[in-house]
C-alpha positions as CSV (number, residue, x, y, z in Angstrom):
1,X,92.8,-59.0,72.6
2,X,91.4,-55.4,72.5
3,X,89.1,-53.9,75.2
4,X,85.9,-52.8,74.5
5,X,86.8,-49.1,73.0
6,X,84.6,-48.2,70.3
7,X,86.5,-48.2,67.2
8,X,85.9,-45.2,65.0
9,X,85.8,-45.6,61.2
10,X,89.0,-43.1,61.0
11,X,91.0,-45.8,62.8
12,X,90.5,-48.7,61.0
13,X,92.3,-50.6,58.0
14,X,90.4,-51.8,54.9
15,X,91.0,-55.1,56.4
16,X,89.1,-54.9,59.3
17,X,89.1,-57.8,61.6
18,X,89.1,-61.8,61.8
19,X,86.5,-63.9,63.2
20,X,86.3,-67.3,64.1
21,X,83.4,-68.5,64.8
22,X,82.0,-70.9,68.2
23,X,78.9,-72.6,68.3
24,X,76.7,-69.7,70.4
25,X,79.9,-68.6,71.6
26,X,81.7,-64.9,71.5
27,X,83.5,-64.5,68.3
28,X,87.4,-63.8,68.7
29,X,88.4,-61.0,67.0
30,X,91.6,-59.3,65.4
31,X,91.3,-55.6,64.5
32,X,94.0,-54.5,62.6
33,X,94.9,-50.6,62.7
34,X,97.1,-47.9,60.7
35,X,100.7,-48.5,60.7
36,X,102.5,-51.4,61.6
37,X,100.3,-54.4,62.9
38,X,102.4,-57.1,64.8
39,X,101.0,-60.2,66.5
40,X,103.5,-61.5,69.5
41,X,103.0,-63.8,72.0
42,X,104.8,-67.0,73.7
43,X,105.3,-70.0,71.7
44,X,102.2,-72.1,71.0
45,X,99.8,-69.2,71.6
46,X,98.1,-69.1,68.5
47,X,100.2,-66.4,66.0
48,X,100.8,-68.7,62.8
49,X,97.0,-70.2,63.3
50,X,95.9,-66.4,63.0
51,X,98.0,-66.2,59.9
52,X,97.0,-69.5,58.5
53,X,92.9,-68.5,59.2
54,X,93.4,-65.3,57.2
55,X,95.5,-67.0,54.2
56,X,92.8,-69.4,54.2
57,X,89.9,-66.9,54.5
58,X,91.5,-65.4,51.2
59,X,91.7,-68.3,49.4
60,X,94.2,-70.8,50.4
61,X,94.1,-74.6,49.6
62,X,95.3,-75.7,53.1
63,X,93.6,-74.9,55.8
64,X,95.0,-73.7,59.1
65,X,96.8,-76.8,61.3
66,X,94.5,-77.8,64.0
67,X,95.7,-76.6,67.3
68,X,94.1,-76.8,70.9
69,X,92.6,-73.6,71.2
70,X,90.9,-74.1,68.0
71,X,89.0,-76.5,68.9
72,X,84.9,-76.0,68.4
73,X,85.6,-73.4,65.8
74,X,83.9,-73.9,62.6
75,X,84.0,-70.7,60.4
76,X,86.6,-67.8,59.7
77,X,85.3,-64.6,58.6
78,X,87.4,-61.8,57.5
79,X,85.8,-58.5,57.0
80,X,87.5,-55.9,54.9
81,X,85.6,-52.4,54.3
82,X,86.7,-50.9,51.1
83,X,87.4,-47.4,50.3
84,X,83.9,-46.5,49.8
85,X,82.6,-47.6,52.9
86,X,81.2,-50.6,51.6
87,X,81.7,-54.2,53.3
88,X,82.6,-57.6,52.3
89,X,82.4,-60.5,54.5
90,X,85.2,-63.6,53.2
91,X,83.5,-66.6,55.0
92,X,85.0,-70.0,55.0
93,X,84.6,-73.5,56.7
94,X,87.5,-74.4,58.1
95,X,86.8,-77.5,56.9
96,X,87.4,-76.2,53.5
97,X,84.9,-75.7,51.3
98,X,83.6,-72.8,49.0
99,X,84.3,-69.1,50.3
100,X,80.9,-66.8,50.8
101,X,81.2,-63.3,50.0
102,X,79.2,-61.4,51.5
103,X,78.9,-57.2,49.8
104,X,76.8,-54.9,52.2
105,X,75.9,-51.4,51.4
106,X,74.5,-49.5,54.2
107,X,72.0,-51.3,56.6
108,X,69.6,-53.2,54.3
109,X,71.8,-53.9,50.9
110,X,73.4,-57.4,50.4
111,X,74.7,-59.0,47.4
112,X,76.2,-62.6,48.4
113,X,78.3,-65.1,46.2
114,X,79.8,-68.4,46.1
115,X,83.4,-68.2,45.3
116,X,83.9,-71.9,44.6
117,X,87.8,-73.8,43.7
118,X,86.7,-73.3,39.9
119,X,86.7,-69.2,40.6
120,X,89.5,-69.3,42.7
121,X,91.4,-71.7,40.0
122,X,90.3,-68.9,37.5
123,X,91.6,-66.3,39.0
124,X,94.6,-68.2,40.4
125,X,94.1,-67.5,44.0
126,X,93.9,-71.0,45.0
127,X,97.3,-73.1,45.7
C-alpha cells in the first residue's frame, strides 16, 4: 500500500487507481505509476484477486474468485484519467451486473451511463 504522499498529476498513469469498496469503510487502493508497475507479495495475499477486480471492472464475464480478504466488499471502481484531464469512473458489482461509467469534467460536470452485457456483447468486450 502507498503512504499518504500527495500524488501529483505528472506522476500518474491514465489508469489511475483501483477501488474496492466496504460498507463505510476506507477504500483500498492501487495507484499505478510511470514505468513498470509490478504487484508481489507471498502466496495467498491477494495479487491475482487485484488482477481479476480490474479485468472485471473492464468488462469481464467472470468475476474475481472470492477470497478471505474480500470479504464485505461490494463494488470495484477503476478510475482512469484520460489525456485531457478528463475522468471516468468503471464501476462494477462484484456481483456482476451492468458497469457505470462515470465522465467528470472539472468539479461540477458528469455524464453517467449504463454499460449493460448487450453493450459489452456489441462491442465484444464481454467473454
Amino acid at each position: 500500500m502507498l503512504g499518504q504522499r500527495k500524488i501529483n498529476r505528472e506522476d500518474r498513469l491514465p489508469v489511475a487507481f483501483l477501488k474496492n469498496l466496504r460498507n463505510g469503510q476506507k477504500a483500498s487502493r492501487l495507484i499505478f505509476r510511470p514505468g513498470l508497475n509490478v504487484i508481489s507479495g507471498a502466496s495467498n495475499t491477494g495479487k491475482s484477486y487485484l488482477l481479476q477486480c480490474l479485468d472485471f471492472a473492464m468488462g469481464s464475464g467472470h468475476p474475481p474468485k472470492q477470497i478471505t480478504e474480500s470479504l464485505g466488499y461490494e463494488t470495484v471502481v477503476l478510475e482512469i484519467e484520460d489525456r485531457s484531464g478528463a475522468y471516468h469512473n468503471l464501476e462494477r458489482s462484484l456481483s456482476g451486473g451492468d458497469i457505470r461509467h462515470t465522465k467528470t469534467v472539472g468539479k461540477a460536470s458528469q455524464k453517467t451511463q449504463i454499460l449493460g452485457a448487450k453493450w459489452l456483447r456489441i462491442n465484444k468486450v464481454n467473454n
